[in-house]
N, C-alpha and C positions, 0 to 999 in steps of 0.2 A: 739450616743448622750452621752453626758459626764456628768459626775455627779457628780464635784469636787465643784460647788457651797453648795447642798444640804451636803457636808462629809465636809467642811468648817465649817458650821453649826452645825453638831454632833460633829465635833471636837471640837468647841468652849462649848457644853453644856456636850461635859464629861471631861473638865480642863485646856482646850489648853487657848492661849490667845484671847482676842477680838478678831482678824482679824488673823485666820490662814494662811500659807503662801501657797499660790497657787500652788507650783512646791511638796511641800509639801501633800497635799489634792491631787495633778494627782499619785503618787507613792501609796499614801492610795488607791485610786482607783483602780488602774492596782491590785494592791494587795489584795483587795476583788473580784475583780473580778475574778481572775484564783481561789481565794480558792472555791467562789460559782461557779465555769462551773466544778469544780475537785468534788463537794459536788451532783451537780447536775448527771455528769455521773456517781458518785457510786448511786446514788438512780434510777437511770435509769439501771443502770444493775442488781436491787434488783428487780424493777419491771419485769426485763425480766423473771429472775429464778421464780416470783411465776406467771409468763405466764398473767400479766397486760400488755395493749395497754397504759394507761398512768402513769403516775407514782401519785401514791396517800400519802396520809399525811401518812401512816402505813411505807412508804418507808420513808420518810425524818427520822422517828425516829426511826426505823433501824439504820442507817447512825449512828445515833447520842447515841443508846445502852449503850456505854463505857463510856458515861460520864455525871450520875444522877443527878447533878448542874445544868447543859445546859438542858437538859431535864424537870427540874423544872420550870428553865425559862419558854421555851417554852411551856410550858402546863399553867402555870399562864397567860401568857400571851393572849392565847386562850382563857380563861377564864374570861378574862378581855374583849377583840372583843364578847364573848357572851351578858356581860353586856352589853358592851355599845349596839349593835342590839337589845338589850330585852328594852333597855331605849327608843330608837326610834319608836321600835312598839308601846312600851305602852304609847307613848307621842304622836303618831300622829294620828287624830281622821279620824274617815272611819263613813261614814252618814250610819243609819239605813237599808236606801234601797238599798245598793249597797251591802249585806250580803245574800248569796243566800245560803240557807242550803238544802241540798239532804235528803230526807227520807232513813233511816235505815243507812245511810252511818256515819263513826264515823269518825270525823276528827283525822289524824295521826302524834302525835310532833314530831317537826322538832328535832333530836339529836345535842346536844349540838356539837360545837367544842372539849371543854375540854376533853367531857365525851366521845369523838371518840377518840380522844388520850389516853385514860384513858383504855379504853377497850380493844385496842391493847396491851398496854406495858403490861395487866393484860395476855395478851396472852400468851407471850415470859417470862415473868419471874415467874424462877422457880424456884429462893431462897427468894422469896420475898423480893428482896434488892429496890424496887419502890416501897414496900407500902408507907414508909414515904416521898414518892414524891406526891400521892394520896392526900395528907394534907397541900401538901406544908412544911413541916416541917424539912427538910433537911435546915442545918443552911450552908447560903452560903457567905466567909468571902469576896469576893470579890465584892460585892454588900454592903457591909458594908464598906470597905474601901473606894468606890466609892462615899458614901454616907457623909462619912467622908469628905472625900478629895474638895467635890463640898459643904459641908457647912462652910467650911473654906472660901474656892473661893467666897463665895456671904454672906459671914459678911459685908462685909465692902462696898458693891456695894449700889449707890442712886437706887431713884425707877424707873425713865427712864434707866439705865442700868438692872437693876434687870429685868424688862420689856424684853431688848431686849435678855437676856440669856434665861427667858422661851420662848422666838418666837427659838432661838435656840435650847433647850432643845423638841422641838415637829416636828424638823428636823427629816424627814426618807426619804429610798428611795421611798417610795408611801404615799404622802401627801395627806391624807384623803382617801388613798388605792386607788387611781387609777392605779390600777396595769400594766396598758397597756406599758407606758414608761419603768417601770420597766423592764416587761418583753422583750420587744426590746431589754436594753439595758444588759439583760443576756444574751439574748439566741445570739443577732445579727445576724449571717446569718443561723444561724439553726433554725430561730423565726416559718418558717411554717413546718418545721422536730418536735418539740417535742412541744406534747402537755402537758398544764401545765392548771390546775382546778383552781378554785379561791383561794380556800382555799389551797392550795400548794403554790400558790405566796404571798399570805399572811405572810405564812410561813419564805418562803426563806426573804420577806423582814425582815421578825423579824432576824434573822439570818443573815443578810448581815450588819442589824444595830450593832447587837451583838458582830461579827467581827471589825467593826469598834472602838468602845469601847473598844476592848482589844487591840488593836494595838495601841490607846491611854495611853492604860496602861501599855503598854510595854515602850510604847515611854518613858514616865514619869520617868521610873524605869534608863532608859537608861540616863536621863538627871540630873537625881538625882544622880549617880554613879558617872560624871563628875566634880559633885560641887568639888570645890578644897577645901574644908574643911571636905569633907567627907573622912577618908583616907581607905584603902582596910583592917582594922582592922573592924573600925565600923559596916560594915555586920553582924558580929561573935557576937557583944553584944546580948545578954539577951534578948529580947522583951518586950517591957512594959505590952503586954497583949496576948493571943492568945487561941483558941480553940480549949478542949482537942482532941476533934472529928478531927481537922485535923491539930495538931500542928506543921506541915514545913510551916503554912502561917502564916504570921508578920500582926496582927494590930498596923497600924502606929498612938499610940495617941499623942505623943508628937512630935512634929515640921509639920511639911509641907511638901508634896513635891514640890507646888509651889514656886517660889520667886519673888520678886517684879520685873517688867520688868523696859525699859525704854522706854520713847516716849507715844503719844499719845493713839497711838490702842495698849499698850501693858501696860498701867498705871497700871491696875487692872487684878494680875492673875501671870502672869511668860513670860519670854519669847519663843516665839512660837518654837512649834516643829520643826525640821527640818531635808527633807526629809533623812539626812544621820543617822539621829539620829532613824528615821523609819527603815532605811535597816539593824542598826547593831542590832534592836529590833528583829526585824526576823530571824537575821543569827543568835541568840542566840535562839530564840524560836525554829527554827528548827534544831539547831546542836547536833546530837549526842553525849551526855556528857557521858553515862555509860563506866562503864570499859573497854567495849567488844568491845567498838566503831570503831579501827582499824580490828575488824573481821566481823563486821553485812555487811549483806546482804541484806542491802536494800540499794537502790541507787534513790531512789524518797521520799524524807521523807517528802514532801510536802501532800502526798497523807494518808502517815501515822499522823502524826501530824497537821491536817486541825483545826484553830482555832475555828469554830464554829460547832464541834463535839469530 
């Protein structure tokens, strides 16, 4: 079952135009998908070595060790699925008599999401480079460009459009976390081979949206680089702004990377991505640029450079 409607919709709520292009959103797809079935079998062979029948949340962030950004997300973001379930317990009323308490027995709290992920990564490190993940305070410049770039996108938007980009901006692959379709449409014909917990789908869908969004953002980068007034000098200028903590990333405050589009579905925003403009985003994210590059020995770098770890 296909999922180019719902990444239509993320694509439109992280910068793409109105009406993403359909052949477009099928290439995003096929291209999350092998990264999540390549993400999944490393956490599947993580569960084997510590002798797990299924693969649990301690493996997904495994997987994902190398890179304390991603990691932040997804532990916020867990964080965030706790509130919102602590909102709904404490908002839905349960009548007096249906509370049946056992003598001597102590009720046992349910451990947070967060604080499982929390626990683990406090397992594994042992230079203390995750405490200031524990806080969330690791400053992440990519989330701030995003942030940037989609307040630019919706200055100028009436409040019927404004409308319809947050119904897209709440676009994921499990709408209200039904995880079921989701998981079908991972696993496909291995759905009764691997078993997957709630809270690991959960997971992967945060992580399959994440992906999504960067492949947006590559795209962007890729279409920006096209403009014909940008010449292959401009890259090298100065940055208007940047942070000391990880100064190879550009905050872009002055101009845009959108541009005005034309036609109807493309008034407000830039003109849509297109999927060739996805494939050379990728052939760049995965191409071996180091000096060593005609002696590495790796011949799968898809496995090494997986976007959502």
């Amino acid at each position: 079952m296909g999922r180019a409607n719902d990444i239509q919709l993320m694509m439109h709520g992280f910068g793409d135009c109105r009406k993403p292009l359909p052949d477009t959103a099928a290439v995003i797809e096929s291209i999350v998908h092998q990264q999540m079935t390549v993400f999944l079998h490393m956490a599947t062979d993580y569960a084997e070595q510590r002798g797990a029948r299924v693969v649990g949340p301690e493996d997904i962030l495994f997987v994902m060790r190398r890179d304390p950004l991603k990691l932040q997300r997804l532990v916020d973001y867990m964080g965030v699925r706790d509130l919102y379930q602590k909102t709904r317990t404490s908002t839905s009323v349960m009548p007096t008599g249906d509370v049946t308490e056992v003598p001597g027995e102590v009720p046992q709290p349910e451990i947070s999401r967060k604080k499982l992920c929390i626990n683990f990564l406090q397992t594994i490190d042992q230079t203390g480079q995750y405490e200031p993940l524990y806080s969330s305070s690791i400053y992440d410049p990519v989330l701030t460009e995003r942030a940037s770039r989609l307040d630019t996108l919706t200055q100028g938007m009436s409040c019927q459009r404004y409308k319809e980009y947050c119904e897209a901006r709440r676009a994921s692959f499990c709408p209200r976390l039904r995880v079921n379709k989701f998981r079908d449409w991972l696993l496909g014909e291995e759905n009764g081979d691997v078993k997957l917990t709630q809270l690991v789908l959960e997971m992967l869908n945060r992580l399959a949206y994440e992906t999504v969004a960067q492949i947006v953002d590559l795209a962007l980068l890729v279409k920006r680089d096209a403009k014909a007034h940008n010449s292959d000098l401009s890259r090298f200028r100065t940055p208007t702004a940047f942070n000391p903590d990880y100064p190879s990333v550009f905050i872009h405050q002055s101009g845009s990377l959108q541009e005005i589009g034309t036609g109807d579905d493309h008034s407000i925003g830039m003109d849509p991505i297109s999927s060739a403009e996805v494939k050379e985003a990728m052939r760049r994210y995965l191409a071996n640029s180091s000096v060593l590059a005609p002696f590495s020995k790796n011949r799968s770098p898809i496995a090494s450079k997986l976007l959502a770890a």
